[in-house]
N, C-alpha and C positions, 0 to 999 in steps of 0.2 A: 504494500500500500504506500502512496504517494505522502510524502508527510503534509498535514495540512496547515495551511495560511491561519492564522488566529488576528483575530480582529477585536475590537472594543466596539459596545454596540449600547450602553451603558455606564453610567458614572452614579456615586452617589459617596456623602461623607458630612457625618458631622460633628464639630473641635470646637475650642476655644474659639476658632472665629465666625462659629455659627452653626448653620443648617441650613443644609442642602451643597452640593458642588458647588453652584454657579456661584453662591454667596460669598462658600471659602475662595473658591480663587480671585475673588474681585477685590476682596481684602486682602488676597495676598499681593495681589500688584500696587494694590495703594498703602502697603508696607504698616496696616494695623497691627497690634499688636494685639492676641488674647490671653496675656499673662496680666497677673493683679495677686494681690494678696488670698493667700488659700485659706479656704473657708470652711471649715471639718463639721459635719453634721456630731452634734453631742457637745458635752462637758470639756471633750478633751480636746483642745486647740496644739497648733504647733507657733504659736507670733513670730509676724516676719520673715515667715517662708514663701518665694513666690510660687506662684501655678499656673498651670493654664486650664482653668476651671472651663465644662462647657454650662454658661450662665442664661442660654436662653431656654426658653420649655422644650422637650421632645414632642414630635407627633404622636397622636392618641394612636396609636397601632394595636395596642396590647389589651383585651377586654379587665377589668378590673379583677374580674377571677379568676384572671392567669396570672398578675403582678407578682403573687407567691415562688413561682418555679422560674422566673427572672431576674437575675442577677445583674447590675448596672451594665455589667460589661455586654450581656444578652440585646439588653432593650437599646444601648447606640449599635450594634454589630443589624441590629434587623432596622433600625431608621435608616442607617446606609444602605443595606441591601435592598429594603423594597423600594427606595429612590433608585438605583441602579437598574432592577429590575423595570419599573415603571418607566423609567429615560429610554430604556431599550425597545420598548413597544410588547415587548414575548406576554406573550400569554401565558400565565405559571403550570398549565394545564399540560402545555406539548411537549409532547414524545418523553414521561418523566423519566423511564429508566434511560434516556439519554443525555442524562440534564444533572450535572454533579451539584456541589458545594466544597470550595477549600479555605480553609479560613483560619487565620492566626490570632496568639492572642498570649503575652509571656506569662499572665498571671492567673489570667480563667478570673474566675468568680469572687475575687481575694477579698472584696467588701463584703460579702456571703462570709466566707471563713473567718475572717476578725471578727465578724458581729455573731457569731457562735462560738469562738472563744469570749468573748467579752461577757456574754449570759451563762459562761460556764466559771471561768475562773476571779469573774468583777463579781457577777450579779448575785451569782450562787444560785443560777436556778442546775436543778437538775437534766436538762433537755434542752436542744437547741432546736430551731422552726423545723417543723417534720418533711420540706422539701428542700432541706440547704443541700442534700448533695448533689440533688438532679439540678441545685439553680449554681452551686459551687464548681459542679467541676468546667474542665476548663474547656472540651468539646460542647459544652450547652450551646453557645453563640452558632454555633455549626449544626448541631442538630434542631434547635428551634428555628433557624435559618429558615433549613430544608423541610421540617415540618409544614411550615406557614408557606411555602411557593409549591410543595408538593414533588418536591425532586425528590425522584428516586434512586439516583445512580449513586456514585461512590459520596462519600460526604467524608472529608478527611482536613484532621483539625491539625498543627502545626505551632510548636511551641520552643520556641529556641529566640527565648529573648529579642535581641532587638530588631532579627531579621525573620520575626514570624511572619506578617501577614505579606513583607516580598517573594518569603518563602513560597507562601501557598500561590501568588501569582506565579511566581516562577514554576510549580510545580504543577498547577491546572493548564498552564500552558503545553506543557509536553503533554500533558494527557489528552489535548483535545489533537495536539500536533499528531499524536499514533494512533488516533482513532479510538479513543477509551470514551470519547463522550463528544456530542456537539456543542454542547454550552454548559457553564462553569460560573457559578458565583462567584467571586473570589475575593478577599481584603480579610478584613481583621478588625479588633476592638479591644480596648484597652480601659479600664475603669479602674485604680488605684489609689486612688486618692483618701487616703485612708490614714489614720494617727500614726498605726504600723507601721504601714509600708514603706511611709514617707518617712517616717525615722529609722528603718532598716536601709534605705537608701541615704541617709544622711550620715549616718555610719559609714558610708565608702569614700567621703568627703570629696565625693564627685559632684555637689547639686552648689548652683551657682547662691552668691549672697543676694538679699533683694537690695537692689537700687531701691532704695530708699524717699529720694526724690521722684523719681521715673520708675514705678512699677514693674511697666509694660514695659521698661528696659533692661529688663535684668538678664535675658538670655543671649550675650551676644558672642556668637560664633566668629571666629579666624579675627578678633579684634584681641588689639593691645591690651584692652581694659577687660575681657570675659573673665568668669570666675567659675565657669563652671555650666552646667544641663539645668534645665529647668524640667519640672515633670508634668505632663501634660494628659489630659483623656480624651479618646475619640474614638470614631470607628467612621471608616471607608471600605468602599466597595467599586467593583468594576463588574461587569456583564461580559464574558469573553465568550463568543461565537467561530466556529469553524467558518471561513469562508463562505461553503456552501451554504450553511445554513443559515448566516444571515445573509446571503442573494435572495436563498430561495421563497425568503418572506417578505423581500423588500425592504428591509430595516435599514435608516439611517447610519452608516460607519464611521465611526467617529476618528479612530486610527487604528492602528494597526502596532500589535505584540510582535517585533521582530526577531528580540532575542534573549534570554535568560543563563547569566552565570553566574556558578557560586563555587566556593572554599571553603578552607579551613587555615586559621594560619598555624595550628599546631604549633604554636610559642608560649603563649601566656592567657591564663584563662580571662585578664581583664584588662592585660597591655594591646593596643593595636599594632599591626606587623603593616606597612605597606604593601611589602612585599606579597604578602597574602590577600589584600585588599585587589595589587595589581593582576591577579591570576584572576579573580572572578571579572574583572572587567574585559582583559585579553579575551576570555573563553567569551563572555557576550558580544567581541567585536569579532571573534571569528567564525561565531556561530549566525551573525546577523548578516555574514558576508559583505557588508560596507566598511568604507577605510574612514580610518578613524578621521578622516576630512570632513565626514558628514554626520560627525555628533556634534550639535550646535550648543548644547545646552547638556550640563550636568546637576542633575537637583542632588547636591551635596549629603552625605550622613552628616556635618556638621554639628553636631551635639553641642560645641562651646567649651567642650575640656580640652588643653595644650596639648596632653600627644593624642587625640582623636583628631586635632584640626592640623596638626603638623604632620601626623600619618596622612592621613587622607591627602595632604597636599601634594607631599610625595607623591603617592601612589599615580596620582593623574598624572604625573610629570612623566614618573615611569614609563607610563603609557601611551601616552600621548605626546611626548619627547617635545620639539618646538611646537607642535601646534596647539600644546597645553596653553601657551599665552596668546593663543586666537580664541580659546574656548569659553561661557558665560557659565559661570560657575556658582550657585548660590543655594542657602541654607534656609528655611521654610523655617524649621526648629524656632529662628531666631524672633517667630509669630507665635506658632502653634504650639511650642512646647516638644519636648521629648515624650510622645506620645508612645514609646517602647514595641508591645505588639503590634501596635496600631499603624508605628509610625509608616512601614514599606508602604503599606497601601493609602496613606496620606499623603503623602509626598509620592508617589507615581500617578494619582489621580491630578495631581496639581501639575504633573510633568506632562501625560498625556493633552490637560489644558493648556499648555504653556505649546505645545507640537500644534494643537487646532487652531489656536488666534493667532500665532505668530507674537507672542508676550512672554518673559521673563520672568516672574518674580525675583524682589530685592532681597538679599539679605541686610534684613532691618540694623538700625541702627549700627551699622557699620562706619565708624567716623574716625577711628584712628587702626588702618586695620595692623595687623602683628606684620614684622618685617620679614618675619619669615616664610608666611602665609601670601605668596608675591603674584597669585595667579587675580585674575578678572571675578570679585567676587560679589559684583553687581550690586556694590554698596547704596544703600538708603532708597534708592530708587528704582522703579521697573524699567525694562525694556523693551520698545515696541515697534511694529515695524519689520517684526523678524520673517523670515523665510526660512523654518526650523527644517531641515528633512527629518532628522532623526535628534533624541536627545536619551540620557541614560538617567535613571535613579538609580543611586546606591544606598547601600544599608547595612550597616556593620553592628556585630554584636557581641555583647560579651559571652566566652566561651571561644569566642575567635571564628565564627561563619561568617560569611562575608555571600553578598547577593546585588545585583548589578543585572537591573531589567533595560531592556531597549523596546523603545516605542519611536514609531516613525507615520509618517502622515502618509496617510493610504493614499494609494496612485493602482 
């Protein structure tokens, strides 16, 4: 069998800078920020952490008698998906054992789990809610997914920290490429925001300090002045179609999945390797068959810590040797927050929009950037006007996988 074309046919996401795509990426070009002071439901506060909370309401999707067997991470992972699904035009009915779900997510249910320890070892009750594990574990996002669209085919969840949900892109994409399925939900979701979580990560003294003055400043990646990741929640999604199958129904193609690579750098479970970083991108640029001339645009992993924005610098340099400093290169993070699970498929949604319009997003508040950090990193403002063929997301993680998707504008 011929391996098949994978198209986007579908977009959907919602973060800190809102709900729905179109919303997120228009903020993202006019360089808003959705970081501010974190706000912990209960007694127990963390003062002067920032976030990137998502502050506006969800859509009512979920009947009020399922709210039990949903876990925050569930109910963004399906506002994304069923706007993906719905932009796509598909009817959740066709051909379902042809019709997967792949979906990432580093922590699953983790506001579920702390709020059933906290009734066991605060509260003193005996018992924790009698469906935390069906709303806890960390496939829930993925099977209430497919539940509520009705797909029948493979539904395979994906958990490797920060390159889950490129993962599951990455990995629904071969399986529609070898004939495993015509169409594929695919992204992630990430809900962590929690007393916990946020002090088990501040324990790694990776999370940036809050700009104090400027909130919504605190995250700033490949700059002189960063201090560090901010942490973010969201869920995104994309609709990916076999060629055939979105012709065959006439669906709008919004672009096209050209190519997927990934690694290991087998070094250090929380230092980044470039080197490891530059293998999953090689293997995306020689699997997409285009020279690395016609990647216009890199949506950065950028997280804001020194050896994440100094590896990563590296790494493109590796690869892209002199035409590293023709290339637009910029960090989403520095809006939306290090969204973990979540992030591949928030920043590939942004990247495929950035291929459709011909626009850039900035990376924000970039005003004095790090001297060592010397590539085009599209400071403070957007770029517009572009004629993008192709552009990559990257997504790097702790544990050392590394994922590098190509999207190019269908022709």
């Amino acid at each position: 069998m011929n391996p098949q074309r994978v198209v986007i046919t579908g977009l959907g996401a919602v973060s800190a800078l809102g709900v729905g795509a179109d919303h997120n990426f228009e903020q993202a070009l006019a360089g808003h920020s959705g970081i501010g002071l974190l706000r912990l439901a209960g007694e127990r506060q963390r003062p002067g952490t920032p976030a990137a909370q998502i502050r506006d309401p969800l859509p009512e999707l979920v009947k009020p008698s399922e709210l039990p067997i949903f876990d925050r991470f569930s109910l963004l992972g399906w506002a994304a998906a069923s706007e993906a699904l719905a932009h796509s035009g598909l009817d959740a009915g066709v051909e379902p054992e042809r019709s997967g779900v792949f979906w990432g997510s580093g922590m699953g249910g983790a506001l579920t789990v702390e709020s059933g320890y906290v009734d066991l070892f605060i509260e003193g009750k005996s018992r924790v809610r009698p469906m935390s594990v069906v709303a806890g574990m960390t496939n829930a996002a993925a099977a209430q997914i497919a539940l509520h669209c009705g797909f029948q085919g493979s539904v395979n969840n994906y958990s490797s920290a920060c390159v889950s949900s490129a993962q599951a892109i990455g990995e629904a994409y071969r399986h529609i490429r070898h004939g495993y399925a015509d169409r594929v939900l695919a992204g992630g979701s990430e809900a962590l925001l929690s007393y916990g979580v946020v002090s088990a990560w501040d324990a790694l003294r990776v999370l940036a300090p809050l700009d104090a003055d400027h909130p919504e400043r605190s995250c700033r990646p490949f700059s002189a002045g960063r201090g560090g990741l901010v942490l973010g929640e969201a869920g995104a999604a994309v609709m990916l179609e076999s060629l055939a199958s979105a012709q065959a129904r006439g669906a709008v193609i919004l672009a096209e999945l050209v190519a997927y690579g990934t690694s290991n750098d087998a070094t250090h479970i929380t230092r980044p390797d470039a080197e490891g970083q530059a293998r999953a991108m090689r293997q995306a640029l020689a699997q997409s068959g285009l020279p690395p001339s016609a990647i216009g645009y890199i949506n950065a992993h950028g997280a804001g810590t020194a050896a994440g924005d100094l590896a990563e610098t590296a790494s493109i340099k590796h690869v892209f040797g002199p035409l590293a400093r023709k290339l637009l290169v910029s960090s989403t993070k520095s809006m939306h927050g290090h969204t973990l699970g979540a992030a591949g498929a928030l920043e590939f949604v942004l990247t495929a929009q950035a291929v459709c319009h011909g626009m850039v997003p900035p990376t924000a508040f970039l005003d004095q950037p790090d001297v060592e950090c010397d590539l085009d990193f599209v400071p403070r403002e957007c770029r517009r006007g572009l004629d993008l063929q192709a552009a990559m997301s990257n997504s790097f993680a702790f544990g050392g996988s590394n994922v590098a998707l190509i999207v190019g504008a269908f022709r």
